[in-house]
C-alpha positions in Angstrom: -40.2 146.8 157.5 -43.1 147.4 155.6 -46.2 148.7 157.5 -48.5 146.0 156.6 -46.1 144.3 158.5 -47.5 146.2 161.8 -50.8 144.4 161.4 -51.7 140.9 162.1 -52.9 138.1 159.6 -56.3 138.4 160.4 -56.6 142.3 159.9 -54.8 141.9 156.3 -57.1 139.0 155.2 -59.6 141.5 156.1 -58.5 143.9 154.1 -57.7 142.0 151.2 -61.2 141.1 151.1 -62.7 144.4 151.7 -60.4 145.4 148.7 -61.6 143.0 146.6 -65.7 144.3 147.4 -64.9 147.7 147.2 -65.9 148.5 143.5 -69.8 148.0 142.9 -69.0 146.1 140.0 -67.5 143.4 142.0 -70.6 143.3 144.0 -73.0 143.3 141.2 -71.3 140.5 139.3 -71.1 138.5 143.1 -74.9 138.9 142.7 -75.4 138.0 139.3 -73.6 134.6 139.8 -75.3 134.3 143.4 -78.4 134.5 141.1 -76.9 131.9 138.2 -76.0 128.3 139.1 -73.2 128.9 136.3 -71.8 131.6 133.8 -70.4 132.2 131.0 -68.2 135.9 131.4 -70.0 136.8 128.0 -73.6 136.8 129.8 -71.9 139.0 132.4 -71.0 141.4 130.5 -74.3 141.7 129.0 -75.9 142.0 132.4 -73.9 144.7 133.9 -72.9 148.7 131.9 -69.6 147.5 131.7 -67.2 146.4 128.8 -66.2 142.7 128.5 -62.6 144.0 128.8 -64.0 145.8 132.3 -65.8 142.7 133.5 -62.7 140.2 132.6 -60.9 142.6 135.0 -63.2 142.9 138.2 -63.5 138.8 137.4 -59.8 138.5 137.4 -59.4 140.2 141.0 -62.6 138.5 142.1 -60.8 135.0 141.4 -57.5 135.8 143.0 -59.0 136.2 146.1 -60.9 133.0 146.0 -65.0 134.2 145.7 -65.7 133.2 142.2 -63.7 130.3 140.2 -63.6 129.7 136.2 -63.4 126.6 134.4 -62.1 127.1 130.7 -64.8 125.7 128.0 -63.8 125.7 124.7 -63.2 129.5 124.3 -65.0 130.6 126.9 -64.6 131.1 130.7 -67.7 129.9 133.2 -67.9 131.5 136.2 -69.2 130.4 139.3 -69.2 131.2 142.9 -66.2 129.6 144.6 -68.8 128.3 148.0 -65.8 127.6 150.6 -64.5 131.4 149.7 -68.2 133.0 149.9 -68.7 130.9 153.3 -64.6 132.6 154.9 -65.7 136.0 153.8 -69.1 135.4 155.3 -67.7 133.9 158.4 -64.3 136.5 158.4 -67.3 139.7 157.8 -69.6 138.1 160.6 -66.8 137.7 163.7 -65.4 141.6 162.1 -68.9 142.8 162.8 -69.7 140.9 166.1 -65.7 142.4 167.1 -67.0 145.7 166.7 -70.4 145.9 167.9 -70.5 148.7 170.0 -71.6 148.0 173.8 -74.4 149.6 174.7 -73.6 150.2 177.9 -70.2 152.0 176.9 -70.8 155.9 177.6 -68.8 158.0 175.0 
């Protein structure tokens, strides 16, 4: 059995998702297209102190999770935020947080 095993769907979908916003780059570039109505991964690269070959990366990992999608062009990717993927992790972060809120009438 592996131990991921031990957890329940929920707690890994969380994880996966914190995984995928745990590098600031991924953040930043989440920003930048919050900030664009569309992108082409060229402008991105431009926009953030990272390599194209750096950006395509964080992009790729980005995508497999669902956050941002791509649409080929000609030879270029644009990049967009995926909306139903931004509105899970917003709703999956919000019920995390509202789960661990700590009672203020706990004593510790």
């Amino acid at each position: 059995m592996k131990k991921l095993e031990l957890f329940d769907d929920k707690q890994q979908e969380i994880a996966s998702l914190a995984k995928a916003l745990s590098h600031p780059a991924r953040i930043a570039i989440l920003q930048f297209l919050a900030s664009t109505p569309t992108c082409i991964s060229g402008d991105i690269s431009d926009y953030l102190p990272l390599s194209r070959t750096t950006v395509s990366q964080h992009l790729k990992e980005l995508k497999s999770i669902g956050l941002i999608q791509g649409d080929v062009e000609g030879l270029k990717i644009k990049y967009c935020l995926n909306k139903e993927g931004i509105e899970k992790l917003n709703q999956v972060f919000g019920n995390l947080f509202d789960e661990i809120t700590p009672d203020d009438n706990k004593i510790c």
